[in-house]
C-alpha positions in Angstrom: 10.4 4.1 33.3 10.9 0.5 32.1 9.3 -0.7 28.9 7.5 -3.4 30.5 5.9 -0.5 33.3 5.0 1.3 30.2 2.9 -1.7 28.2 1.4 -2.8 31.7 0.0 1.2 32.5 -1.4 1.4 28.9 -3.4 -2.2 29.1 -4.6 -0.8 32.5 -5.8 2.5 30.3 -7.5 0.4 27.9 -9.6 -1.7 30.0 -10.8 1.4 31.8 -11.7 2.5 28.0 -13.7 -0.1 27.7 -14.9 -0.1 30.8 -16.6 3.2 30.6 -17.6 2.3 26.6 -21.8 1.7 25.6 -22.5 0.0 23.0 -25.9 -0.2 21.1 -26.8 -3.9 23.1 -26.4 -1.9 26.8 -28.4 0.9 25.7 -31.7 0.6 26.8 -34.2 -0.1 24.0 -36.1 2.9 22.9 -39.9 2.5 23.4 -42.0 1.2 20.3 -44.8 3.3 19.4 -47.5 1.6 18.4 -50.3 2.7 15.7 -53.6 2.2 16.4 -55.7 0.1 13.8 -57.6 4.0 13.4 -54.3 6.0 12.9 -53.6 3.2 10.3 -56.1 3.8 8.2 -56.9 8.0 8.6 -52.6 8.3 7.5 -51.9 9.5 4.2 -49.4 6.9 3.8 -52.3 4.1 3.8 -54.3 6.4 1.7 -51.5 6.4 -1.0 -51.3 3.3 -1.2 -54.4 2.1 -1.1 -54.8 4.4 -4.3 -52.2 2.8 -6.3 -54.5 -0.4 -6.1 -58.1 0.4 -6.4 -59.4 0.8 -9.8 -60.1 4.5 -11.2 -63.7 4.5 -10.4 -62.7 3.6 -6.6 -62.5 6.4 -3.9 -59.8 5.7 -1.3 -61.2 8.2 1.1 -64.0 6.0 0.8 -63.2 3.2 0.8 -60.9 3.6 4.2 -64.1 5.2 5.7 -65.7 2.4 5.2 -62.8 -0.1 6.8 -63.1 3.0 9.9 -66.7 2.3 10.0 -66.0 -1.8 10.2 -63.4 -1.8 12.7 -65.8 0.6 15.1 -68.8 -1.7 14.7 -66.6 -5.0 14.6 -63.4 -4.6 16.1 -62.8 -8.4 16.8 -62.2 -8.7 13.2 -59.1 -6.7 13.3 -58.0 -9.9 15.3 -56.7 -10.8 11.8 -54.1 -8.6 9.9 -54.6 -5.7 9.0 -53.6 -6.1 5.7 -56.1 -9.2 5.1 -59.1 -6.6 6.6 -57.8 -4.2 4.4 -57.3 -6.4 1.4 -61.1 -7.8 2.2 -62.3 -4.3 2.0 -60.6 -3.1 -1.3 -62.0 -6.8 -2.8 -65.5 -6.1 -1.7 -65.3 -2.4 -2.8 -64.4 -3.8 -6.6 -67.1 -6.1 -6.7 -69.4 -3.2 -5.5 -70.5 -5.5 -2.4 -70.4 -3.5 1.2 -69.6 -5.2 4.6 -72.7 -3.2 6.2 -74.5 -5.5 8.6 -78.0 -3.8 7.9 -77.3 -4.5 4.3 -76.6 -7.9 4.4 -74.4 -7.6 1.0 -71.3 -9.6 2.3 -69.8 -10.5 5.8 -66.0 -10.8 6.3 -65.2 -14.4 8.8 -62.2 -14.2 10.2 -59.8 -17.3 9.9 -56.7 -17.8 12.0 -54.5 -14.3 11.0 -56.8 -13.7 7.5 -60.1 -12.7 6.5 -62.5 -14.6 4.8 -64.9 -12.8 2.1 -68.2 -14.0 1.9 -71.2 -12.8 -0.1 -74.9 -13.1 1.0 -77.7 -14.0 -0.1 -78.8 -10.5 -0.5 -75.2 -9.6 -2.4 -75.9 -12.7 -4.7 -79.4 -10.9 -5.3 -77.8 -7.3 -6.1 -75.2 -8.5 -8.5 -77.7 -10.7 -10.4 -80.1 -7.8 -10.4 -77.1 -6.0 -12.5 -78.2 -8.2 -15.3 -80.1 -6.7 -18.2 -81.9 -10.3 -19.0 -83.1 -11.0 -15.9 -86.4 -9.3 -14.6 -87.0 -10.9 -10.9 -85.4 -13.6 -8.7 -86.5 -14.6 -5.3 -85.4 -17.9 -2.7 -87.7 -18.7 -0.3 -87.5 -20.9 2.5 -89.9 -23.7 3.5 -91.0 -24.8 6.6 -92.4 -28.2 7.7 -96.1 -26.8 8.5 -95.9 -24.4 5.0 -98.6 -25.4 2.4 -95.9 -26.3 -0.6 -96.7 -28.1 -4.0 -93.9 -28.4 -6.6 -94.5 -30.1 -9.9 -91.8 -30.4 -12.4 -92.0 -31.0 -16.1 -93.0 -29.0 -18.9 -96.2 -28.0 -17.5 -94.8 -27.0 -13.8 -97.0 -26.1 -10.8 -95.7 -24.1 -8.0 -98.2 -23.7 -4.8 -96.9 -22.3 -2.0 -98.6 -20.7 1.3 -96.8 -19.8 4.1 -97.8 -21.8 7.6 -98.9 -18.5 8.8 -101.6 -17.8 6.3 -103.0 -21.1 5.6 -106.8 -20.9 6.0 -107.3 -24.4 8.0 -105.5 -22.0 10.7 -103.8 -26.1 11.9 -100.5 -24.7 12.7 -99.4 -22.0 14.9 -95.8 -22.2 14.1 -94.3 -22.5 10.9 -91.8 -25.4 12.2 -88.3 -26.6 11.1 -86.8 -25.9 7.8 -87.4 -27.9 5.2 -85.9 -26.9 2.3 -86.1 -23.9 -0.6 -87.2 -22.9 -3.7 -86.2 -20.6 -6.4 -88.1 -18.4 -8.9 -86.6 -16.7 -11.9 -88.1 -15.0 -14.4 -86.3 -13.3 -17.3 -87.4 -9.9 -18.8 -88.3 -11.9 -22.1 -91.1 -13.5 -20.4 -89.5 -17.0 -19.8 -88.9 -18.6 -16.3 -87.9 -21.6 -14.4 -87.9 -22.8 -11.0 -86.1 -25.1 -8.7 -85.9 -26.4 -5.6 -83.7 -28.3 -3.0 -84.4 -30.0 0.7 -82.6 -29.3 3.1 -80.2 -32.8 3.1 -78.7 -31.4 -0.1 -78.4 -28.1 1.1 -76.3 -29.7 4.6 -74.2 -31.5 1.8 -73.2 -28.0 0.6 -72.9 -27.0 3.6 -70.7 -29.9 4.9 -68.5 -29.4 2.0 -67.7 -25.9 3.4 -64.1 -25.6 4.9 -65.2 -23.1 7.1 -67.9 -24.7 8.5 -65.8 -28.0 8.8 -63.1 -26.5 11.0 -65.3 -24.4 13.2 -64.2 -25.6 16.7 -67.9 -23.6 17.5 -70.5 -24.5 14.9 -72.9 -22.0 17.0 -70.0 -19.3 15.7 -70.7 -20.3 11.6 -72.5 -18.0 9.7 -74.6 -21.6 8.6 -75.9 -21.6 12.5 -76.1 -17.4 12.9 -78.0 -17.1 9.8 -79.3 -20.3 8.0 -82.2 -19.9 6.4 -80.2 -17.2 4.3 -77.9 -19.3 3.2 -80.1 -21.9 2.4 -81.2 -19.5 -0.1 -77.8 -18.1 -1.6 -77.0 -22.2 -1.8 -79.9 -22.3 -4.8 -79.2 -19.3 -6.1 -75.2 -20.7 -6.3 -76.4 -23.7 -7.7 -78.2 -22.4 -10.7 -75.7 -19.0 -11.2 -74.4 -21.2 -13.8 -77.6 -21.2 -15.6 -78.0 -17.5 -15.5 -77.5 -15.5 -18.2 -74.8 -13.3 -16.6 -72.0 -10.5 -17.5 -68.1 -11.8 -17.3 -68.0 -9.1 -14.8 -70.5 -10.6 -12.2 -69.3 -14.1 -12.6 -66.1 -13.0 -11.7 -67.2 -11.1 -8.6 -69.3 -14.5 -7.7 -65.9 -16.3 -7.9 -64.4 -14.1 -5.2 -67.3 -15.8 -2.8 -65.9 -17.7 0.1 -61.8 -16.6 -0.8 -59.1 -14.8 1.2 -57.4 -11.7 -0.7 -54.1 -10.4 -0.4 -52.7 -7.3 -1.4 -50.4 -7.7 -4.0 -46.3 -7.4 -2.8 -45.4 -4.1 -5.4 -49.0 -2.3 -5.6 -50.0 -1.3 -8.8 -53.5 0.3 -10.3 -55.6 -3.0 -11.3 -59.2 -2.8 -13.0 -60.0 -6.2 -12.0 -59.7 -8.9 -9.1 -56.0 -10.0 -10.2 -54.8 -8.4 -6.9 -56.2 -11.4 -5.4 -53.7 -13.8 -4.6 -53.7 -17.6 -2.3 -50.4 -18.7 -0.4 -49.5 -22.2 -1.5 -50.8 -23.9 2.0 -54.3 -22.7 0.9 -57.3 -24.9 0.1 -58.7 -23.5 -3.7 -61.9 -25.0 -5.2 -65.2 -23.7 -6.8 -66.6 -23.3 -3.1 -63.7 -22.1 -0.8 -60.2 -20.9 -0.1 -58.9 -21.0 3.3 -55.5 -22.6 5.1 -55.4 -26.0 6.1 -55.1 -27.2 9.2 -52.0 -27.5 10.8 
């Protein structure tokens, strides 16, 4: 057999080689298995490592329980990563604040692929209640047919009776809202009070990020629940005033910000876990992304 028979038989064996040779790209691609938000959270994997986060006196088992509980009450808000609803959880967890609707502590608002943390009204009342110095607190809301007289100065008058119970019986319903006033009194007998009207109380609200990019206002937590946040607006306003720990000022600072869990977990006692990607929005008020 000639030479050049020889080379032309053993290309022809080659290419029939190849022919019959699979490579990774022509296998078909094997079927992804996805894991549900629930199997997420119950695996011991998640548990681990939501342990080598939380602080010592923080329960992991618990605290997934209670992310469990929030994604089967309020599974839109899984709509966001679940690493931003996790990270929201572990930050309300350290600040001792839970996301339980009947409690009204602190709602989590989901924006674009993150969740927002915010605390309520009632969550600014339980961590100020933590305070040795002060003895009561309480923001109420008044309505345009409410029988209200506020006198400032060193002599200060506060009258207030709600539409319903006024005895000249004139008004039916208690009307719009027309602003709110705060009462604090300290456990050493002392007190002040304050009060704003509603315009200042929009101009707070107007300065909210939040409620500035809503493409539904009727979706805000300002339209859902307003005259609660009229009150946690005072009480905002005068936290400064308040003679409160280092450790519950810094839980108020986590109001209105978006967490995220921290690259190489390690055990933390305190809200440094929190971090903010450079395209985020940081003031005394808010953190959330831009607009694109």
């Amino acid at each position: 057999m000639r030479i050049d028979e020889i080379e032309k038989q053993a290309e022809e064996k080659a290419t029939e080689e190849k022919a019959l040779t699979v490579t990774k790209k022509d296998l078909p691609a094997k079927p992804v298995k996805l894991v549900s938000v629930e199997d997420w959270l119950k695996s011991e994997q998640m548990k681990a490592q939501v342990g080598l986060i939380l602080p010592k006196h923080l329960n992991p088992e618990r605290l997934l329980r209670v992310a469990l509980n929030l994604y089967k009450t309020n599974p839109n808000i899984f709509k966001a990563t679940k690493e931003s609803v996790l990270a929201a959880v572990i930050q309300s967890s350290i600040v001792g604040l839970e996301p339980t609707p009947i409690l009204g502590h602190c709602y989590f608002v989901p924006y674009k692929q993150n969740v927002q943390f915010i605390i309520g009204y009632k969550g600014y009342l339980e961590l100020i209640r933590r305070s040795r110095d002060v003895g009561f607190i309480k923001a109420t809301v008044v309505y345009d047919n409410d029988l209200f007289e506020y006198e400032r100065g060193n002599d200060e008058k506060l009258k207030y009776i709600p539409a319903s119970l006024r005895k000249d019986g004139k008004f039916a319903e208690k009307g719009k809202i027309k602003g709110v006033f705060l009462e604090v009194k300290y456990k050493d007998g002392s007190s002040f009070n304050d009060w704003m009207d509603k315009e200042d109380v929009y101009k707070s609200r107007d300065l909210s990020k939040s409620y500035q990019f809503a493409k539904d206002k009727k979706e805000t937590i300002w339209y859902k629940f307003e005259p609660e946040m009229f009150q946690k607006t005072i009480i905002r306003k005068n936290a400064k005033f308040l003679p409160l720990s280092i450790e519950i000022q810094q839980a108020m600072a986590t109001d209105e910000t978006i967490a995220r869990l921290p690259e190489n977990a390690q055990e933390t006692e305190d809200m440094s876990f929190i971090s903010y990607p450079e395209d985020e929005v940081q003031d005394a008020d808010f953190t959330i992304k831009e607009e694109e």
